[in-house]
PAMARPA-221330 format. One record per residue: residue in three letters; x, y, z of N, C-alpha, C in turn. Coordinates in steps of 0.001 Angstrom, whole numbers, padded with zeros to 6 digits, always signed. Last residue first. Layout:
BEGIN
alaXYZXYZXYZ...
***
This chain:
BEGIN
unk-100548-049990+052955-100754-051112+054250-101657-050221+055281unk-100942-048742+049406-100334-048779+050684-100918-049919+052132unk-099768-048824+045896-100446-049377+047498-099837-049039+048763unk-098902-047811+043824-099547-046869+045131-100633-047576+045846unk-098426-049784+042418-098956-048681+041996-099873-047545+042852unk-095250-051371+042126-096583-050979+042952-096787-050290+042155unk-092376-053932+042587-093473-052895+042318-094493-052329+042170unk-089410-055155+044545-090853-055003+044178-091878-053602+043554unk-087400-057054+044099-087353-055754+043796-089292-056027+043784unk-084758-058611+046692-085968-058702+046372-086742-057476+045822unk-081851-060228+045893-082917-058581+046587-084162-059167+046091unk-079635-062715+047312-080885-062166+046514-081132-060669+047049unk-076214-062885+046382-077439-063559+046968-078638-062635+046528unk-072797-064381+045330-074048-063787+045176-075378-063908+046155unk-071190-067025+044886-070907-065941+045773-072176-064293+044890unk-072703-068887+043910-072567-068745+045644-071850-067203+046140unk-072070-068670+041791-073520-068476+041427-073732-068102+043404unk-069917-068994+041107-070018-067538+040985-071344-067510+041193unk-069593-071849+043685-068593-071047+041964-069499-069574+042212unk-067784-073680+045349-068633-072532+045554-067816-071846+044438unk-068566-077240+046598-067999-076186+045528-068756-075095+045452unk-070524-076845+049229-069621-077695+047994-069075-077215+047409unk-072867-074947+050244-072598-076280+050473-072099-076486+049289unk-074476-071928+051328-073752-072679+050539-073252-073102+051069unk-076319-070868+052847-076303-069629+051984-075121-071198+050636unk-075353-073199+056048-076424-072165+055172-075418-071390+054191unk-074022-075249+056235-075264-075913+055202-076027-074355+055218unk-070448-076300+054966-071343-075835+056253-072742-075936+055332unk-068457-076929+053570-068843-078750+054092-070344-077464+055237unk-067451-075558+050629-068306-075294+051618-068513-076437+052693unk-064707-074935+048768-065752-075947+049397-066018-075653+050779unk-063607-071972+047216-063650-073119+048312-064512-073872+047859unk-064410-071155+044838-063603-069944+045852-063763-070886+046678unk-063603-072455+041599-064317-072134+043020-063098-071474+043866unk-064326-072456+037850-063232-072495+038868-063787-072869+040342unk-066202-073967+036447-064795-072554+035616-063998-072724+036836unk-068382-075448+037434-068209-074024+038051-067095-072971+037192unk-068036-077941+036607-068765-077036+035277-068542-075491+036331unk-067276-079320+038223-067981-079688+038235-068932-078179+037542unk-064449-079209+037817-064626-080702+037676-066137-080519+037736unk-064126-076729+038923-063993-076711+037467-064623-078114+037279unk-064486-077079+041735-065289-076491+041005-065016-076717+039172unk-064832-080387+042829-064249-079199+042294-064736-078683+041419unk-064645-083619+043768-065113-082670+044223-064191-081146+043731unk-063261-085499+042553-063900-084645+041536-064655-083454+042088unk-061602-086823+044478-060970-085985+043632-062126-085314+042384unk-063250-089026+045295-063687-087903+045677-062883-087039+045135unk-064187-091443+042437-063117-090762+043270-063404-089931+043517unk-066502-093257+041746-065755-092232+041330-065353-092300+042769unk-069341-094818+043166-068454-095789+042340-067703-094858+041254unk-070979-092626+043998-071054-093920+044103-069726-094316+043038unk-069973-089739+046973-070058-090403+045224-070591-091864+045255unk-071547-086469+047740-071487-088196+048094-071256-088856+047068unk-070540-083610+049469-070544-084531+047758-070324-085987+048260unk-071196-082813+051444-071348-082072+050791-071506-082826+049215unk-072616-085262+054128-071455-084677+053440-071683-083810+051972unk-074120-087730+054799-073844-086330+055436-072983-085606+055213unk-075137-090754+054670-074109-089825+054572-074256-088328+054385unk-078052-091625+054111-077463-091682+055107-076156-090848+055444unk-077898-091559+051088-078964-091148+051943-078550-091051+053203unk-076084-092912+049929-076188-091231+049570-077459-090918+050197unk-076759-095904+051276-074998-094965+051727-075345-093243+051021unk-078269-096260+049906-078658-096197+051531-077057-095630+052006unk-078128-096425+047531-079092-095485+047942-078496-095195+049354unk-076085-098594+047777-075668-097440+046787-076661-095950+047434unk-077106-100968+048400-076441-100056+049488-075980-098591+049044unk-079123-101204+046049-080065-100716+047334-079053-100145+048380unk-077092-101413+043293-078197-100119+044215-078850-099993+045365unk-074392-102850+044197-075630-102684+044828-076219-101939+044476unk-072083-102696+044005-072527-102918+042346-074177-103240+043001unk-069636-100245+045070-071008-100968+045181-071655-101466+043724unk-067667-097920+047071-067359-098576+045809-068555-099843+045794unk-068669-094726+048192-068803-096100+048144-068699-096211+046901unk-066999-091253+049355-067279-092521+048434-067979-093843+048979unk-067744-088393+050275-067118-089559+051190-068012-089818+049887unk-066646-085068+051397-066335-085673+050705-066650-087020+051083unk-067197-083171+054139-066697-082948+053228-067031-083825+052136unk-067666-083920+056741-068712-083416+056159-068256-082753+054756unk-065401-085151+057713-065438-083559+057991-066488-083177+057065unk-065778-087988+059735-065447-087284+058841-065814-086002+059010unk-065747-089290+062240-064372-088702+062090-064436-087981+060287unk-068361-090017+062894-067535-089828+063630-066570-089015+063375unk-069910-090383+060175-069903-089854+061270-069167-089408+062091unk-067765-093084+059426-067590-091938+058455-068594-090414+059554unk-068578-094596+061561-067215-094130+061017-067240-092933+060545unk-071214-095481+060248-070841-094917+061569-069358-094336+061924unk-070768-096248+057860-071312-094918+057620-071039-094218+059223unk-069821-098411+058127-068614-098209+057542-069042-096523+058421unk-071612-099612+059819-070737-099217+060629-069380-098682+059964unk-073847-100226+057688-073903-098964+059188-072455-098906+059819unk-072054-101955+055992-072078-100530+055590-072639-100010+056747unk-070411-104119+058609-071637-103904+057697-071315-102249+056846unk-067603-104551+059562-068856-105474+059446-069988-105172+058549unk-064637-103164+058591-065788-102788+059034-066423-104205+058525unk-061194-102107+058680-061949-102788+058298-063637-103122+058776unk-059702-098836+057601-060051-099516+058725-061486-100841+058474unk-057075-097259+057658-057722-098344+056827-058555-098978+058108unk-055474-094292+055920-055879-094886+056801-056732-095309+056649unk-052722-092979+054519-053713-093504+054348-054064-094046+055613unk-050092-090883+053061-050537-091290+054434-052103-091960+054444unk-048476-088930+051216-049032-090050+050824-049068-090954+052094unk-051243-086146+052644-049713-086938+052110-050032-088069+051521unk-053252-085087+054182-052428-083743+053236-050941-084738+052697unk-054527-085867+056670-052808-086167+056522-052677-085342+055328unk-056500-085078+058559-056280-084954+057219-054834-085141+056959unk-057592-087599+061153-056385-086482+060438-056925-086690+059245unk-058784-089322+062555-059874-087825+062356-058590-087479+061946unk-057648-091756+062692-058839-091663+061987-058997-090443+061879unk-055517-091027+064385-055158-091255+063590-056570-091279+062347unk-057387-090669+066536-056348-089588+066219-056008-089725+064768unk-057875-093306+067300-058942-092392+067138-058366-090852+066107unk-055312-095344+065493-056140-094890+066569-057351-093892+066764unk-053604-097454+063814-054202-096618+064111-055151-096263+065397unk-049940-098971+063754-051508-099018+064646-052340-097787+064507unk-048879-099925+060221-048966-099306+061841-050115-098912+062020unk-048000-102088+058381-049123-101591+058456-049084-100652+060345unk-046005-103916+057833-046006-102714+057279-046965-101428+057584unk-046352-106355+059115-046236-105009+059846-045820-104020+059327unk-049930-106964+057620-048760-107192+057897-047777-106237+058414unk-052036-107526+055977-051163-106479+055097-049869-106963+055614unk-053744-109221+057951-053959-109084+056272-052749-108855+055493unk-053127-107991+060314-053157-109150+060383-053157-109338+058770unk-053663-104701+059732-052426-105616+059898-052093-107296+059683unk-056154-105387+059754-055715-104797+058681-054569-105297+058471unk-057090-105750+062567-057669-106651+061624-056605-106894+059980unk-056360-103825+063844-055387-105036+064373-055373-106234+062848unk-056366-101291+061535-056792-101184+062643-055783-102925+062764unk-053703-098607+059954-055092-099707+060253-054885-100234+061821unk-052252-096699+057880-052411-096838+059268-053464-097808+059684unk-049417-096997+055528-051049-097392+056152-050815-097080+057460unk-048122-094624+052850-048271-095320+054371-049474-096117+055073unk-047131-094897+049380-048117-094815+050680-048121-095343+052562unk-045441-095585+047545-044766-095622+048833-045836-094860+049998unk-046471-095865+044996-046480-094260+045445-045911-094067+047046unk-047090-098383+045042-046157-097477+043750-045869-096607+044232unk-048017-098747+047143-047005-098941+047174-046093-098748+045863unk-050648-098973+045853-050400-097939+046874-048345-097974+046834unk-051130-101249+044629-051191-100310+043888-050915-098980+044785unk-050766-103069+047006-050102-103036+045430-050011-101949+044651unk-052908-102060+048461-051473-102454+048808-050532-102393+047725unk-054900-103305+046983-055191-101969+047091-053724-101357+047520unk-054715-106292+046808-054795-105449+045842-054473-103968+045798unk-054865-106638+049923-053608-107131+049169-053271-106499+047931unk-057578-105858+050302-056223-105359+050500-055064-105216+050083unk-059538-107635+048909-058971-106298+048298-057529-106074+048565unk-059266-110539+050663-058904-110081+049226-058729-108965+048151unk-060100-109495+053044-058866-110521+052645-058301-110249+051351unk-062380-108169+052411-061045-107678+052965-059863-108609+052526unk-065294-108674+051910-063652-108742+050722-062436-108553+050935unk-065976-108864+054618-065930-110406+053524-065590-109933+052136unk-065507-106357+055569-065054-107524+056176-065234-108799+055355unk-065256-103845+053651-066061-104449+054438-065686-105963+054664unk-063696-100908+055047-063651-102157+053670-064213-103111+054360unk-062471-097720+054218-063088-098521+055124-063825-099911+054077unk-059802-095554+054014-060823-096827+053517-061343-097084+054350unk-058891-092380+054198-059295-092987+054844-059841-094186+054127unk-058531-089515+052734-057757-089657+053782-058056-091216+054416unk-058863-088442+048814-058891-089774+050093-057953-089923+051174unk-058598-085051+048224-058194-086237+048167-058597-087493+049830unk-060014-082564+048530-061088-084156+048108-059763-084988+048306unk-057559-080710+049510-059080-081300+050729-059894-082437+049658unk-054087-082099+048578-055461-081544+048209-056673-081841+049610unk-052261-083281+048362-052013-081972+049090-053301-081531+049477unk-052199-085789+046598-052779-085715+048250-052532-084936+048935unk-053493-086245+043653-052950-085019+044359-053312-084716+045956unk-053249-088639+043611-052972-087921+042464-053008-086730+042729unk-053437-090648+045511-052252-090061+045128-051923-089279+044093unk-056118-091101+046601-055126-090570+047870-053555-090107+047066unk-057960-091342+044294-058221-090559+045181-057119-090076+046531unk-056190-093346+042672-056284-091863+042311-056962-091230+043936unk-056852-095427+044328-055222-095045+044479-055439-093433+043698unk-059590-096293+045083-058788-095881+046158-057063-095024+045671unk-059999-096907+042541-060697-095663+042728-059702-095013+044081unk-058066-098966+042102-058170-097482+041134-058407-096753+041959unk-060178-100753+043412-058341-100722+043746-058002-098946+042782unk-062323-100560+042630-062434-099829+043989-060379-099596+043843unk-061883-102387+040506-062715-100758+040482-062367-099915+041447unk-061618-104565+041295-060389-103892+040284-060796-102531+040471unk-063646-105071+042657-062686-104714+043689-061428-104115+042902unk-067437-104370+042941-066299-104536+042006-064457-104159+042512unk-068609-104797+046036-067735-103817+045155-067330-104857+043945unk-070206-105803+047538-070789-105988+046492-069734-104953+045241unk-068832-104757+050377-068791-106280+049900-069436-106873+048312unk-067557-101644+049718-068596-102550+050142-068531-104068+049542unk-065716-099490+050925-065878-100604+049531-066467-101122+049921unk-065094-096219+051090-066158-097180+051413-066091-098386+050454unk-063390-093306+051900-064004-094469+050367-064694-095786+051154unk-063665-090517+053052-063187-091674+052758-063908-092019+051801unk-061611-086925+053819-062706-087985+053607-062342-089154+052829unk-061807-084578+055551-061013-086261+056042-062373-087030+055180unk-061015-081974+054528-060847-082722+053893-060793-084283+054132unk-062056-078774+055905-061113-079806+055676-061534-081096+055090unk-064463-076327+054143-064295-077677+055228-062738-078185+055113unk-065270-072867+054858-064958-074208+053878-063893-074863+054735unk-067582-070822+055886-066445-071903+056348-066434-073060+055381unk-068200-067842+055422-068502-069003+055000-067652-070127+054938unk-068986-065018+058392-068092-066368+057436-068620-067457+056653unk-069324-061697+059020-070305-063288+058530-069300-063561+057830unk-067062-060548+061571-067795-060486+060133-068626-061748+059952unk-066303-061341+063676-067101-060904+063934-068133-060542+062342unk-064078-064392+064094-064314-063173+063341-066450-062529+063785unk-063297-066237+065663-063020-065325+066220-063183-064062+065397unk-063689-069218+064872-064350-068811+066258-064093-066989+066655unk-063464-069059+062228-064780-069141+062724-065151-068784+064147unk-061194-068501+062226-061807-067331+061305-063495-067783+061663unk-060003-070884+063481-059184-069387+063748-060471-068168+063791unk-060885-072879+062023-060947-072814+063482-061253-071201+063985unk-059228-072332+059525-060763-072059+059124-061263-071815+060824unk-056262-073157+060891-056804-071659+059908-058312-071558+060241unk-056801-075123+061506-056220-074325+062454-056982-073077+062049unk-057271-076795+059286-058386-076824+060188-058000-075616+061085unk-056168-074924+056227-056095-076301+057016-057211-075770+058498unk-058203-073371+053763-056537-073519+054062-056620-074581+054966unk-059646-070304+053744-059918-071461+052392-058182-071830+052952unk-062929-068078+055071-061620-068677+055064-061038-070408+053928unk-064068-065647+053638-064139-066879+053333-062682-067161+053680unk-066022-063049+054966-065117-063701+054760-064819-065082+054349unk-068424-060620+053508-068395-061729+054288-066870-061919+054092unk-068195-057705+053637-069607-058367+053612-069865-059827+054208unk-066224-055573+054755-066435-056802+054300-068012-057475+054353unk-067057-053326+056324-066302-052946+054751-066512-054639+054636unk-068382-053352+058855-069137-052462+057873-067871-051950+056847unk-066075-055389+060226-066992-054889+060218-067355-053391+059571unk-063757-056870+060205-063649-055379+059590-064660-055044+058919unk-062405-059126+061782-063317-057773+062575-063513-056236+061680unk-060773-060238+060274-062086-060785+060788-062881-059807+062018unk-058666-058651+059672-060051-059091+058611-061093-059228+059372unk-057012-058664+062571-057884-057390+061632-059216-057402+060759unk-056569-061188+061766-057068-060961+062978-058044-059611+062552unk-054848-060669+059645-055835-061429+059408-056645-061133+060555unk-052596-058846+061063-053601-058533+059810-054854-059470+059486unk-051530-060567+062976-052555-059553+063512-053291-058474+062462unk-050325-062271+061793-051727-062753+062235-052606-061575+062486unk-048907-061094+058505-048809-061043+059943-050364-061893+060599unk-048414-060244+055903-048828-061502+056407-048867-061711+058014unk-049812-057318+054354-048905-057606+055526-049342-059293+056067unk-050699-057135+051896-049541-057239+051880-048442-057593+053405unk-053524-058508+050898-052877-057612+052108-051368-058396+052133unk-054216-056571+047412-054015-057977+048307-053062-057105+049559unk-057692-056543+045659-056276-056043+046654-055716-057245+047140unk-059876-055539+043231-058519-056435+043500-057764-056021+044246unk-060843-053176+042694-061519-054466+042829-060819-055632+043240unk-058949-051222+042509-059062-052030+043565-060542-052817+043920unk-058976-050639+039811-057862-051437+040305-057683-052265+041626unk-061318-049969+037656-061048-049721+039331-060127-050874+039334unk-061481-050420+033976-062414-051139+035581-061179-050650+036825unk-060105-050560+031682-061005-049503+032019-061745-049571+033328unk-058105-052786+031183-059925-052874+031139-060682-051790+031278unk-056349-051802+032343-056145-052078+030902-057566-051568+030345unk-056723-052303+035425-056591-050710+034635-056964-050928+032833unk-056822-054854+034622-058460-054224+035140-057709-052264+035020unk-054282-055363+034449-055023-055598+033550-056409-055291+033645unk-053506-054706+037007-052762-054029+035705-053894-054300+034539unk-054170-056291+038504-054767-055397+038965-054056-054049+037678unk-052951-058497+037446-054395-058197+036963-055069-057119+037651unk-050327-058444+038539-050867-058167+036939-052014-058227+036598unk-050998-057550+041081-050063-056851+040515-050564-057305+039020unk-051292-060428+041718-052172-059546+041697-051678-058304+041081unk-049455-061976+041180-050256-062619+040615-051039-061235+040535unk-047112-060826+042949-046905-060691+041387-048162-060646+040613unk-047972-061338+045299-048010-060089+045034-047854-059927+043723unk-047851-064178+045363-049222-063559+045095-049263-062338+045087unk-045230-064610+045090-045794-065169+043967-047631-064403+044004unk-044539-063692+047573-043841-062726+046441-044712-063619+045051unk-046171-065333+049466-046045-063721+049285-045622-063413+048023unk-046252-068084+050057-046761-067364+048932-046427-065895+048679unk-046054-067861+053010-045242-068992+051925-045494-068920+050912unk-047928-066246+054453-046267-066102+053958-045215-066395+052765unk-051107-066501+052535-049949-067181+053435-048637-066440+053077unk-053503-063966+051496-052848-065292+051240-051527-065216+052509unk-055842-062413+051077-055129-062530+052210-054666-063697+052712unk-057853-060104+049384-056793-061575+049201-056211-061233+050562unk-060945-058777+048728-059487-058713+049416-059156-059776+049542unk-063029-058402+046160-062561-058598+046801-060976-057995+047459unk-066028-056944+045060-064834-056361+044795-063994-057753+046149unk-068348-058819+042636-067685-058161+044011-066292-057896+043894unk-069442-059843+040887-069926-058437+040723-068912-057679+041973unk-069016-062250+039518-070085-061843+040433-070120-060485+040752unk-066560-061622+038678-067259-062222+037254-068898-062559+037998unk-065169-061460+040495-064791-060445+039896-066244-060706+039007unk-065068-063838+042245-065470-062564+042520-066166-061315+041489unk-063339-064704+039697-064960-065831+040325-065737-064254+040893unk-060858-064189+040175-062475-063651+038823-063153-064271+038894unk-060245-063767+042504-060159-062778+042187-061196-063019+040307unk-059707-066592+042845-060651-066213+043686-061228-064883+042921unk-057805-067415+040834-059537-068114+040846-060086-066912+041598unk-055799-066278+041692-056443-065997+040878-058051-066458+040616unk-055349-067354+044512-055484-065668+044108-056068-065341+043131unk-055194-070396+044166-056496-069397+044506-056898-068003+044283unk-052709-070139+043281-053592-070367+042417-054989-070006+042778unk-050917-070352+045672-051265-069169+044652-052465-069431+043772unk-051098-071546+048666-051742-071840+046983-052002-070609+046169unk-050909-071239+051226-049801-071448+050421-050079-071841+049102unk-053800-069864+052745-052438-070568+053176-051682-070320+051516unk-056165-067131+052434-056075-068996+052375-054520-068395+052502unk-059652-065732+053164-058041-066219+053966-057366-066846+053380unk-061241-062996+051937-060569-064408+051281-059098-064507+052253unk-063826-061090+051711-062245-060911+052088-062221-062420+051830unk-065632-058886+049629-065667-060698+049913-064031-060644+050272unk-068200-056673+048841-067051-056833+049331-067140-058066+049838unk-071216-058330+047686-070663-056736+047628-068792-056718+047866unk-072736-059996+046167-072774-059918+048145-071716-058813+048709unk-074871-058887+043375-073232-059562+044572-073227-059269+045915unk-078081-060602+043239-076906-059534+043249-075950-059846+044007unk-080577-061931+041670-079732-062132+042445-078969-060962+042114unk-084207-061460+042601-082806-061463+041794-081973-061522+042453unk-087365-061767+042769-086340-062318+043553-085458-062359+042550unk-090093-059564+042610-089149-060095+041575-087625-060556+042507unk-093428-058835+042662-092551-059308+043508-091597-060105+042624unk-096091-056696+042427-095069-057373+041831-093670-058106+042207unk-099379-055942+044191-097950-056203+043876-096927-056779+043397unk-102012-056717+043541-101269-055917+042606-100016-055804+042674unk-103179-057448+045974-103173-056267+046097-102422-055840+044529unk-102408-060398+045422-103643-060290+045096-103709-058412+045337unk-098848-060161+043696-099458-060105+045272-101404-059991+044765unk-097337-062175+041499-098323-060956+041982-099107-061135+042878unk-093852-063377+041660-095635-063418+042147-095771-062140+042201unk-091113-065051+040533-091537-064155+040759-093153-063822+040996unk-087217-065721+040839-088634-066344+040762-089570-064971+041095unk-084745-065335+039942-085153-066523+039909-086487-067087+040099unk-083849-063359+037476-084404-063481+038369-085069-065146+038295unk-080047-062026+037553-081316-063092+037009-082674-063237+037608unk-078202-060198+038233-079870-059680+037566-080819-060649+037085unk-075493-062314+037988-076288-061022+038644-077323-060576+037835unk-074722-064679+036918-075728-064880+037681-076615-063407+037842unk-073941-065389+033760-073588-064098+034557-075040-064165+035836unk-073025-068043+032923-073764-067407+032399-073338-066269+033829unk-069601-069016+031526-070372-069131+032620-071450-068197+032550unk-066776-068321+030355-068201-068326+029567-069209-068516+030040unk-065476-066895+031629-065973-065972+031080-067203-066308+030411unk-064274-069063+032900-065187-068153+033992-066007-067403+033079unk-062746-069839+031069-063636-070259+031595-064737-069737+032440unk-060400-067569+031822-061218-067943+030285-062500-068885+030178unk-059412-068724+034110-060037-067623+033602-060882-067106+032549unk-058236-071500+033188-059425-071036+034424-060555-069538+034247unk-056577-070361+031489-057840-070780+031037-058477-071173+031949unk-054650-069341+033195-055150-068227+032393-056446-069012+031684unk-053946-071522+034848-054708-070877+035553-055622-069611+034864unk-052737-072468+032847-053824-073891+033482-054852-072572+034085unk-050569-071056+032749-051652-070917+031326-053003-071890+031966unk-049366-071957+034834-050205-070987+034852-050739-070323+033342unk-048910-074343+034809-049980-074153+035553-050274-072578+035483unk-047297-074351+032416-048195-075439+032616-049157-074678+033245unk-044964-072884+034245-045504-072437+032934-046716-073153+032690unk-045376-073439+037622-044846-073173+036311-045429-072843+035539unk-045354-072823+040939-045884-072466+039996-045221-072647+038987unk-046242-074300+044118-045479-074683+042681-046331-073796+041737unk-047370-074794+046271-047045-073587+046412-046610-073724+044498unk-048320-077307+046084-049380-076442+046452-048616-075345+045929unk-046099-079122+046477-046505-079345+045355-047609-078083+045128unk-044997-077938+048961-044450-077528+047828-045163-077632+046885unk-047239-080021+050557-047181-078862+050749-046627-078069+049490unk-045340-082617+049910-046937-082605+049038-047288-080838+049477unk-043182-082071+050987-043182-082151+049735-044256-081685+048744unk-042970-079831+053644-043194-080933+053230-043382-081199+051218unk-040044-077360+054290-041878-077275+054056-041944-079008+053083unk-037983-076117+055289-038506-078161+055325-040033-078242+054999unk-037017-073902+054653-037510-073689+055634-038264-075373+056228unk-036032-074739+051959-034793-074229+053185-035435-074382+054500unk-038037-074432+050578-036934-075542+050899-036349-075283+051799unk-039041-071891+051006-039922-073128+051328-039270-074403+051846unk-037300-070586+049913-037608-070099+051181-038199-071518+051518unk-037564-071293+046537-036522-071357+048078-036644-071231+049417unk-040514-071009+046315-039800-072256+046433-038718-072221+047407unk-040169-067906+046202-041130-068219+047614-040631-069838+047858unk-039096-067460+044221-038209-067291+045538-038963-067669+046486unk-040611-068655+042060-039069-069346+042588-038472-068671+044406unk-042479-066692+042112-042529-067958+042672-041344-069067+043052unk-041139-064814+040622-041417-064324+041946-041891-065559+042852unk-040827-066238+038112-039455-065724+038930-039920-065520+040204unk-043036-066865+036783-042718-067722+037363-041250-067613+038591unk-043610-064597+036457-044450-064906+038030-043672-065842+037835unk-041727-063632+034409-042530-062726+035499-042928-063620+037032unk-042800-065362+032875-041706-065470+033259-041625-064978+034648unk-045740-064984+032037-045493-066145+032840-043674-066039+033675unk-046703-062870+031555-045961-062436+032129-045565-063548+032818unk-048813-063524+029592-047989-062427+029219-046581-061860+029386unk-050869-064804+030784-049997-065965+029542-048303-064488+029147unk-051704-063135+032061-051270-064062+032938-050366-064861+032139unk-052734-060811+030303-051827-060954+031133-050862-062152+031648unk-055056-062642+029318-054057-062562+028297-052941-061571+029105unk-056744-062652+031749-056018-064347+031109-054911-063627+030386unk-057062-060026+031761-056274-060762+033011-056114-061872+032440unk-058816-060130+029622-057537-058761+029680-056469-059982+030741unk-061029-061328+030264-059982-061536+029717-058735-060794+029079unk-061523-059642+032698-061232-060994+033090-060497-061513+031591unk-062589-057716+031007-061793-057308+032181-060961-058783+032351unk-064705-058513+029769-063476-058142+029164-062336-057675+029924unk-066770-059172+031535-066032-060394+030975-064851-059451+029908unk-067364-057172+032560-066792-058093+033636-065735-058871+032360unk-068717-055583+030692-067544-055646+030926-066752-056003+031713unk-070683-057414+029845-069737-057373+028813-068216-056670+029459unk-071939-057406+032060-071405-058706+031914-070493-058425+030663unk-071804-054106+033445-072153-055161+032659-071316-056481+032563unk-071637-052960+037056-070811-053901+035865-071853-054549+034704unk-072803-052992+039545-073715-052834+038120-072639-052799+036904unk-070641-053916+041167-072046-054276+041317-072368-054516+040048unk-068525-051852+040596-068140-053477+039879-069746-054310+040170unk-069351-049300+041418-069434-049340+040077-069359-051050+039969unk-070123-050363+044301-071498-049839+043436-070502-049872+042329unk-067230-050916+045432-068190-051641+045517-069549-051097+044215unk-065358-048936+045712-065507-049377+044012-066709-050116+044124unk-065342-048222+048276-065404-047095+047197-065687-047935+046414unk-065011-050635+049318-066044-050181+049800-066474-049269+048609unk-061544-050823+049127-062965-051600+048167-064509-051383+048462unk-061545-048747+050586-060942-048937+048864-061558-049246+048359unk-061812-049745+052995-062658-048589+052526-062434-048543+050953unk-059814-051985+053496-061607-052115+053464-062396-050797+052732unk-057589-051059+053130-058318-051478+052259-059416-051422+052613unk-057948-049555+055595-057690-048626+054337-058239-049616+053493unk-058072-051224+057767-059733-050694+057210-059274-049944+056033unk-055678-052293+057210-056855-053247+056888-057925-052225+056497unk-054029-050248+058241-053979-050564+056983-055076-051470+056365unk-056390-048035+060117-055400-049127+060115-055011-049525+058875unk-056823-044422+060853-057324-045597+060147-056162-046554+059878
***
């Protein structure tokens, strides 16, 4: 047996006790692990320093670092993530709906955990933890199977709450993490048929590519991030100038942050210049189309098809000026990732016809796609964003990672 299926079987073993977990003792488990996490900040913040060095040394990009960064801040940020989770109602045993068959039968649709849940992601410690009591606080046992560029900060992370679920009286390996970063461990995941229930890959397009075209387990593919803002000729344009600069610089490591404008040809003249201004605090890059340039000027370099379908993950923007809202939305088709996409509008009728027409997991009117998130959107935390459309779509809090039985009861009918 390989080191993968060892875990797999580990957590296979604990699967039935963390199932029927009471909610009293999910939730004392999970806060055992907040009052760890505040416990041993020094602790992690040391094992995260060395993953920083390595990072520097190795030219890992800035906005990248900003991902891997752990301090004191963020990780009390991350112990009341946790603390959050706790107050969330407890999806498992709810029932959501229920009929008597005309034979007398009783038919009760509940939800239960989807049992074992492996987890890919890249260079964000902070998922380890989310992931691990989102899971945890659904009933499933998971496996972590974080990036290189994280190792010694996510062996720490887990290490203390797999300390603090001993604390708890709860199986230690409800919580694993694969210690070998190699491809041919992840490769492993995605074939570790009858111990994983599902996989969730959570990291850049290569990655999720990777785990969709080549795992044999059921995946739930969370999306990359090319998504845009839309200003429409009925924009309020002080509004849109904001909306555009939080969405690409308040955290452009991020999948909601704004990869893209599109701006409709009779405010152009006059946003740009605005939107420019306020970009250039943050030494943003443009990429636009001939139109854009002509406006902005040769600060502005040539975009191209290529240049439209990147998630740049920087302070890197791309602008492209449009005739009508069909051809902002035809755009947004083309090169978005079914992720995230804004209009800025003091229209309701383009307001409708842009969250009707758009095709994407979270459509905003007149906000920043930076709210796509689970905490931002009452979840406590998420184990990704979904951009796919079965079992879950968007932020995926504790209610997604669950699904149904169906319990039925009789009195000696038979067919």
């Amino acid at each position: 047996m390989n080191y993968i299926e060892t875990l797999g079987k580990q957590a296979a073993a604990v699967r039935r006790e963390i199932s029927t977990a009471s909610t009293n003792q999910k939730n004392m488990a999970l806060n055992e692990i907040a009052d760890m996490l505040t416990a041993n900040v020094e602790k992690i913040v040391a094992a995260n320093d060395r993953d920083m060095e390595a990072a520097k040394a190795s030219g890992m990009s800035p906005s990248l670092q900003d991902r891997l960064r752990l301090d004191e801040k963020r990780i009390y940020g991350m112990a009341e993530g946790v603390r959050a989770i706790i107050e969330l109602e407890d999806p498992v045993g709810r029932i959501e709906s229920g009929s008597i068959r005309p034979n007398g039968l009783r038919i009760a649709k509940t939800r239960v955990p989807l049992g074992v849940i492996g987890i890919i992601y890249e260079a964000r410690p902070n998922v380890t933890v989310d992931a691990a009591a989102l899971c945890l606080k659904a009933g499933n046992a998971v496996i972590l199977r974080g990036g290189k560029e994280a190792f010694h900060s996510n062996q720490c992370l887990v290490e203390v709450m797999r300390k603090a679920l001993k604390k708890s009286g709860m199986p230690e390996n409800i919580i694993q993490l694969v210690e070998d970063t190699s491809r041919e461990s992840a490769a492993a995941m995605m074939k570790l048929n009858g111990y994983l229930d599902v996989l969730i890959p959570r990291g850049g397009q290569g990655l999720i590519r990777s785990v969709v075209e080549n795992a044999t387990v059921p995946v739930i593919e969370t999306g990359t991030g090319n998504c845009h803002i839309y200003v429409d000729e009925y924009a309020d344009l002080d509004m849109a100038a904001e909306i555009v600069y939080n969405a690409k610089t308040s955290r452009p490591s991020v999948c909601n942050a704004a990869e893209g404008v599109l701006v409709h040809q009779a405010v152009a003249e006059k946003f740009l210049p605005m939107m420019k201004q306020k970009l250039d605090a943050k030494s943003v890059l443009l990429y636009g189309d001939q139109e854009t340039a002509g406006i902005l000027g040769s600060s502005v370099l040539p975009a191209d098809d290529e240049i439209y379908a990147t998630e740049f993950l920087d302070y890197k923007m791309s602008v492209k000026i449009v005739p009508d809202i069909e051809a902002a939305i035809a755009h947004i088709e083309r090169f978005g990732t079914r992720h995230s996409e804004a209009i800025v509008t003091d229209s309701l009728k383009n307001a409708e016809y842009f969250t009707s027409n758009v095709d994407a997991a979270a459509v905003y009117v007149n906000a920043s796609t930076r709210f796509t998130d689970g905490g931002e959107f009452g979840f406590g935390a998420e184990i990704g964003i979904s951009t796919q459309k079965l079992h879950a779509r968007g932020p995926m809090g504790i209610h997604e990672l669950t699904t149904v039985k169906y319990i039925v009861n009789g009195n000696g009918q038979i067919r």
